[in-house]
C-alpha positions in Angstrom: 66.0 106.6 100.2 65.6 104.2 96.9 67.0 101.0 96.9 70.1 100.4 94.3 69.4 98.7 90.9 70.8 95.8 90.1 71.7 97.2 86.4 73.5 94.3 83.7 74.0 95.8 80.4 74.7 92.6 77.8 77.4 93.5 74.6 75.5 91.0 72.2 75.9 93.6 68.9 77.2 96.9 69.3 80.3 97.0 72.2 81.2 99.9 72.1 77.8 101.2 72.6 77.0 98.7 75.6 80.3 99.9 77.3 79.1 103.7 76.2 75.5 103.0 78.0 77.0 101.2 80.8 79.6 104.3 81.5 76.8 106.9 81.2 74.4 104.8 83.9 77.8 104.8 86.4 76.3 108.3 87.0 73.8 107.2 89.0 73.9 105.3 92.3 72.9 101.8 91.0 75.2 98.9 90.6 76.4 98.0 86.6 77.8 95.1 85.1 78.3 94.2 81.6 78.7 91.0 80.2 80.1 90.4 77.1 79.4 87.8 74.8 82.3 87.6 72.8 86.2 89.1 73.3 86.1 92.7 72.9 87.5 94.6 70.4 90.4 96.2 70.2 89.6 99.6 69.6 90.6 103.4 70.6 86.7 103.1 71.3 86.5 100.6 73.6 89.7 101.2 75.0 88.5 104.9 76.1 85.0 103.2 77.9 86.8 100.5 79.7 89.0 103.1 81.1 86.3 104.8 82.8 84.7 101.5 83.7 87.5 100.3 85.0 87.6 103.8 87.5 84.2 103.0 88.6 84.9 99.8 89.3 82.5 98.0 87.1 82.1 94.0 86.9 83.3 93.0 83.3 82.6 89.3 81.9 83.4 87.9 78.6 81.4 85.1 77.9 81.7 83.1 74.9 79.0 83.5 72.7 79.6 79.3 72.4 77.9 79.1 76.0 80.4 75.9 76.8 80.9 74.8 80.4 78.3 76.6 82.2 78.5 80.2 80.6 74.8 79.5 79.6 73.6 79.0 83.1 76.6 82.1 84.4 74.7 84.4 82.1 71.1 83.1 83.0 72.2 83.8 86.7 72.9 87.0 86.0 70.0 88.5 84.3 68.1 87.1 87.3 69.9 89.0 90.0 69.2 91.7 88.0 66.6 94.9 88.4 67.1 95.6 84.4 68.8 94.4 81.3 70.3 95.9 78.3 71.1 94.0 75.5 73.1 96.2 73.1 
C-alpha cells in the first residue's frame, strides 16, 4: 500500500482553476489543501468548487497576499509538509 501525499495546491492567479485542480485530485486517496493568497471571488465558479471541497473535507486558507503577521512563515510551513505543490 502507497503512502498518502501530502498535496497543497496554492490560488496565486487563476482560483477558480486551483479550486478546479484541487477538486479533481480529491479523487485520489491523498490529502489536499489549498491555500489562497488573496479573498476569493465571488463567483457561480468558485461557489460550485468550494461546494465539493467543502464535501470532501478539504483544508481552505486565505492568506493575504500582504504576508503580515506571520502568513509568510504559515505558508512557508506549509509547502514544507508537503509531498507536491501547485501554484495556479
Amino acid at each position: 500500500m502507497q503512502r498518502k501525499k501530502n498535496i497543497l495546491i496554492i490560488a496565486k492567479r487563476n482560483q477558480t482553476e486551483a479550486l478546479r485542480v484541487a477538486a479533481g485530485l480529491t479523487l485520489l486517496d491523498d490529502r489536499v489543501k489549498v491555500d489562497a493568497l488573496k479573498k476569493l471571488a465571488d463567483t457561480p465558479q468558485v461557489a460550485e468548487h468550494m461546494e465539493v471541497l467543502e464535501f470532501a473535507e478539504v483544508p481552505l486558507d486565505v492568506l493575504s497576499q500582504d504576508f503580515p503577521d506571520g502568513t509568510a512563515l504559515r505558508l512557508a510551513r506549509h509547502i514544507m509538509n508537503a509531498d507536491v505543490v501547485f501554484v495556479v
